[in-house]
C-alpha atoms as a printed R data frame, in Angstrom:
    type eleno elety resid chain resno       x       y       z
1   ATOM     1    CA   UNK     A     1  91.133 125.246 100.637
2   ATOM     2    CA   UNK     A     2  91.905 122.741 102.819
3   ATOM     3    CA   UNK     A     3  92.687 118.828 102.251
4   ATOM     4    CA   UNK     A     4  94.232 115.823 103.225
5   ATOM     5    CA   UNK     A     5  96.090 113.196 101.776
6   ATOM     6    CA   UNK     A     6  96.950 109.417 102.363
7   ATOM     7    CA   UNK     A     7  99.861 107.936 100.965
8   ATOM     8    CA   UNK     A     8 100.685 104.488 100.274
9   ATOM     9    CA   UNK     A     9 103.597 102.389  98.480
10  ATOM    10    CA   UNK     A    10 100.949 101.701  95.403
11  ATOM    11    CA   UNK     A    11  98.731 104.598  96.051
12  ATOM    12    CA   UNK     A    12  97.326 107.264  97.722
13  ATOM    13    CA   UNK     A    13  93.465 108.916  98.750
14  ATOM    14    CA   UNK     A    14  93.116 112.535  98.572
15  ATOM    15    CA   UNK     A    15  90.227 114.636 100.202
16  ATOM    16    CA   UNK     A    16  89.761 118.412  99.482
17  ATOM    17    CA   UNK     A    17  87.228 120.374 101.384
18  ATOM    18    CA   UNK     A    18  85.563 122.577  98.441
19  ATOM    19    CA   UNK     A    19  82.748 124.537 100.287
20  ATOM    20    CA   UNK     A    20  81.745 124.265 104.199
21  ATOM    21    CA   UNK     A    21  78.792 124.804 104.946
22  ATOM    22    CA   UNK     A    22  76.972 126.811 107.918
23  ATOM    23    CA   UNK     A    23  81.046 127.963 109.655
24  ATOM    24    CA   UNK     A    24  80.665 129.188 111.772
25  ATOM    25    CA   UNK     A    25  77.037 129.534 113.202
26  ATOM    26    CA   UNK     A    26  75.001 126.433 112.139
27  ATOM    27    CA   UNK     A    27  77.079 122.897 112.530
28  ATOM    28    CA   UNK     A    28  75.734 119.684 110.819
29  ATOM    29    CA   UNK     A    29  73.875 116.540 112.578
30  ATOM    30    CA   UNK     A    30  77.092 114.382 111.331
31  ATOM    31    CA   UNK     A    31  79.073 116.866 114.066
32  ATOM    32    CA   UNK     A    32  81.365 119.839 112.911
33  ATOM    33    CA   UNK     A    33  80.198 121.507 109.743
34  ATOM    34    CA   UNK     A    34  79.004 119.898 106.243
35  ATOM    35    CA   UNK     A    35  81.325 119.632 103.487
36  ATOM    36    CA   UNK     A    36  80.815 119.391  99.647
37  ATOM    37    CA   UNK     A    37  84.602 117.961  99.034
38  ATOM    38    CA   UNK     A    38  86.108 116.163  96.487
39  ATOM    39    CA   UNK     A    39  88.031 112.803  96.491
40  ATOM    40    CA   UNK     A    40  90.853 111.426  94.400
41  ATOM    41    CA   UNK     A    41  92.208 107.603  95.027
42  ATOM    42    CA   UNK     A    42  94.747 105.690  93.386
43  ATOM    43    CA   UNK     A    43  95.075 101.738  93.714
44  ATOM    44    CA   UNK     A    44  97.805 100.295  91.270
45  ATOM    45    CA   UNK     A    45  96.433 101.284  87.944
46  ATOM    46    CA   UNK     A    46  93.010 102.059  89.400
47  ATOM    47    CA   UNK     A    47  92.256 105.672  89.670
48  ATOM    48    CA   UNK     A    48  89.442 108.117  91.149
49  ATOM    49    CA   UNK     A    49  89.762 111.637  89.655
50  ATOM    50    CA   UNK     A    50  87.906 114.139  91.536
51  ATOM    51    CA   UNK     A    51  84.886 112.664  92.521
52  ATOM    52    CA   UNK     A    52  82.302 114.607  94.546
53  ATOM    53    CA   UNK     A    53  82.300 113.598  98.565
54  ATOM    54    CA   UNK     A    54  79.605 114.998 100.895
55  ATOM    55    CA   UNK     A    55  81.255 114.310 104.522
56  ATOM    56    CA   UNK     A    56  81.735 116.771 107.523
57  ATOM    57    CA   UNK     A    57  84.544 118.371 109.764
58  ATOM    58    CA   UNK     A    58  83.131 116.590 112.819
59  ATOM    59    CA   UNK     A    59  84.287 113.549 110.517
60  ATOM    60    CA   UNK     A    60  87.429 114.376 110.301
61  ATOM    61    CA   UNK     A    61  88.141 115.195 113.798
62  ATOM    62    CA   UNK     A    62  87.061 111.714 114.712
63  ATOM    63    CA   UNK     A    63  89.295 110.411 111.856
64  ATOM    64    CA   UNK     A    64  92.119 112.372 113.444
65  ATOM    65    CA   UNK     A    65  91.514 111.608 116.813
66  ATOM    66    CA   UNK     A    66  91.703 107.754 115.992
67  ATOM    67    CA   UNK     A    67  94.653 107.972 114.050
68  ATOM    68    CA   UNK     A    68  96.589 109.913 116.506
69  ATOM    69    CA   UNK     A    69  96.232 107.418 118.577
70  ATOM    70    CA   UNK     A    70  97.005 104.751 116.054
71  ATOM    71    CA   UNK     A    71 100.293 106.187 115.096
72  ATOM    72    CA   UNK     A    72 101.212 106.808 118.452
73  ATOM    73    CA   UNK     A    73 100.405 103.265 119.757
74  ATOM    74    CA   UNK     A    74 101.437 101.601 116.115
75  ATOM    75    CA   UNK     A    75  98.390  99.552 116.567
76  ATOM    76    CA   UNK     A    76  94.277  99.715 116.108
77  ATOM    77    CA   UNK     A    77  92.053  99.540 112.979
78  ATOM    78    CA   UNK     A    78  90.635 102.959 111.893
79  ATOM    79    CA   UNK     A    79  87.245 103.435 110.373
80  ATOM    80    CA   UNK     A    80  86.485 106.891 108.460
81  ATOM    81    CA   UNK     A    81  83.443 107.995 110.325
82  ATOM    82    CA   UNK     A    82  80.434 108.001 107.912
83  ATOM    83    CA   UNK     A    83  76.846 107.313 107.778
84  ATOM    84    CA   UNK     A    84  75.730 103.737 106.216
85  ATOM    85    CA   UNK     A    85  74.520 105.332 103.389
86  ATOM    86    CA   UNK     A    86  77.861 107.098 102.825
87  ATOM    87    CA   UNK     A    87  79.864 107.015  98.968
88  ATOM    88    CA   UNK     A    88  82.762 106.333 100.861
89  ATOM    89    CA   UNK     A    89  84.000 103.150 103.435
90  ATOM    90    CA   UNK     A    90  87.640 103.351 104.714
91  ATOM    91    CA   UNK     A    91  89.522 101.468 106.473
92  ATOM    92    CA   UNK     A    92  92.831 101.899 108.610
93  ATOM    93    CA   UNK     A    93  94.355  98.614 109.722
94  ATOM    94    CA   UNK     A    94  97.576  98.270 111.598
95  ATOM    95    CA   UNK     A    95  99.442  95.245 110.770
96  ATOM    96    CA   UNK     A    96 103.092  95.656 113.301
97  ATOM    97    CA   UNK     A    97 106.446  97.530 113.183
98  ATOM    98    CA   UNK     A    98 104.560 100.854 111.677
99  ATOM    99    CA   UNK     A    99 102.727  99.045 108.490
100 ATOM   100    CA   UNK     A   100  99.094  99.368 108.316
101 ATOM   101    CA   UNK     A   101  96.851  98.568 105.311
102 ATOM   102    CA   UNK     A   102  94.513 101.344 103.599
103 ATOM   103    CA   UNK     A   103  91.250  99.426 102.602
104 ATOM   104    CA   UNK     A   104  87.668 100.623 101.304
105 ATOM   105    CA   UNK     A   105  85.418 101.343  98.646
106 ATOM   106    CA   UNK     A   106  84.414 104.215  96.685
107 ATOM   107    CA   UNK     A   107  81.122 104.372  94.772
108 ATOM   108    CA   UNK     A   108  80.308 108.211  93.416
109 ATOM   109    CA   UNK     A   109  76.681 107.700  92.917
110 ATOM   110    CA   UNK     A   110  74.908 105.313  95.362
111 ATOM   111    CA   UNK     A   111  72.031 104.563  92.309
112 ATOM   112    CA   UNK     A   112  74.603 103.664  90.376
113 ATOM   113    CA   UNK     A   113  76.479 100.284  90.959
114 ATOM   114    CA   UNK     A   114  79.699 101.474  89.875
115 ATOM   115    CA   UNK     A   115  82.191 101.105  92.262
116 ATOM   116    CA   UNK     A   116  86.403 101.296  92.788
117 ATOM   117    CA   UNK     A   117  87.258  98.984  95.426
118 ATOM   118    CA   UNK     A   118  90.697  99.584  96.964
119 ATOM   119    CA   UNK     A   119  93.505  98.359  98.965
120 ATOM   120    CA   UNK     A   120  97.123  98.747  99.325
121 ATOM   121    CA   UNK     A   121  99.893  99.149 101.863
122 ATOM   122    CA   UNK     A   122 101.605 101.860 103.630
123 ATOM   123    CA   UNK     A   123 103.739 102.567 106.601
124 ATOM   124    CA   UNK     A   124 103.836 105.200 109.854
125 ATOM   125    CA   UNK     A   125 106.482 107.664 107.783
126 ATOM   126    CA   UNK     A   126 103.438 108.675 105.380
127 ATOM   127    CA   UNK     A   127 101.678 109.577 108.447
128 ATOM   128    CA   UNK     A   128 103.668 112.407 109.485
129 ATOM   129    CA   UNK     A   129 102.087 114.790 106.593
130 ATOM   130    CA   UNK     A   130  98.690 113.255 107.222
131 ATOM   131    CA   UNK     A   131  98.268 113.898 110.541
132 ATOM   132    CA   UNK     A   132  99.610 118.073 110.107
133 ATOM   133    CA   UNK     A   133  97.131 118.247 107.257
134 ATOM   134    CA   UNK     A   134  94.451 117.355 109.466
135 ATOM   135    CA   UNK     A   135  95.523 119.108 112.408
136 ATOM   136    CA   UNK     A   136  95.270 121.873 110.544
137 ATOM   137    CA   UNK     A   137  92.028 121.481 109.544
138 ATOM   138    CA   UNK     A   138  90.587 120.910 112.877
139 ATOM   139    CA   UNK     A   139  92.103 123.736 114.285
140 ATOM   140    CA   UNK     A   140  90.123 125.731 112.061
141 ATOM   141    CA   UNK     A   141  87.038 124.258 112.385
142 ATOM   142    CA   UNK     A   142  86.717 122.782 115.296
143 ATOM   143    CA   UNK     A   143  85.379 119.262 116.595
144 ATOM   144    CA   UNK     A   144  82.302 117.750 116.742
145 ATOM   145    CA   UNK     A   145  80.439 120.987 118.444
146 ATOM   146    CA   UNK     A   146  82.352 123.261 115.566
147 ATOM   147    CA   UNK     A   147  84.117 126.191 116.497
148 ATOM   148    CA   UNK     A   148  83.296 127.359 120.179
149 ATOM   149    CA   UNK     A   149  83.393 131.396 119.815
């Protein structure tokens, strides 16, 4: 199982890819392959505890490719790729000398108007984990065309 994690100085967000589906013949309309995942965020005292997440790897590939570049140029804002009717809207935003702010909101069920709003602080040191983690997962699975056999 692969995942990937976020850290912060009051929190962190923590995506697991549970089951991929269609690796490696059939890839998704989203790009890469479709993922039932799971999410966990903490903000302060606020906490998500394995939540279901429906995303795909083409997702994170574009996620890692932006924040590559992010780290390397300690500037940008970063936006988690996702569809507008997505559970999940994060946000990356470089603030100077390797700080950036993790923003979004969560909401499980879209019918539902429960939500976790978040937002806290980290810096480019947390990043270093991050960005093997999802190295890792793209060189499994590939980019936005999958994995070219």
């Amino acid at each position: 199982m692969y995942a990937f994690e976020l850290k912060g100085k009051q929190g962190f967000i923590r995506i697991e890819l549970n089951e991929v589906f269609g690796f490696p013949k059939e890839t998704s309309y989203l790009g890469g392959y479709d993922v039932k995942g799971k999410i966990q965020i903490k903000s302060g005292n606020y906490y998500v505890k394995d939540a279901e997440l429906w995303f795909s790897t083409g997702q994170i590939y574009e996620f890692y490719k932006q924040l590559l570049k992010c780290y390397e140029e300690l500037e940008g804002i970063i936006n988690f790729p996702n569809t507008d009717s997505s559970e999940l809207k994060l946000v990356l935003e470089f603030t100077g000398l390797g700080k950036f702010k993790i923003q979004g909101i969560f909401q499980e069920y879209l019918s539902v108007e429960n939500f976790l709003e978040f937002e806290f602080e980290s810096e480019q040191s947390y990043l270093i984990s991050t960005l093997a983690e999802l190295k890792e997962i793209v060189d499994y699975y590939g980019g936005n065309e999958g994995l070219i056999i």
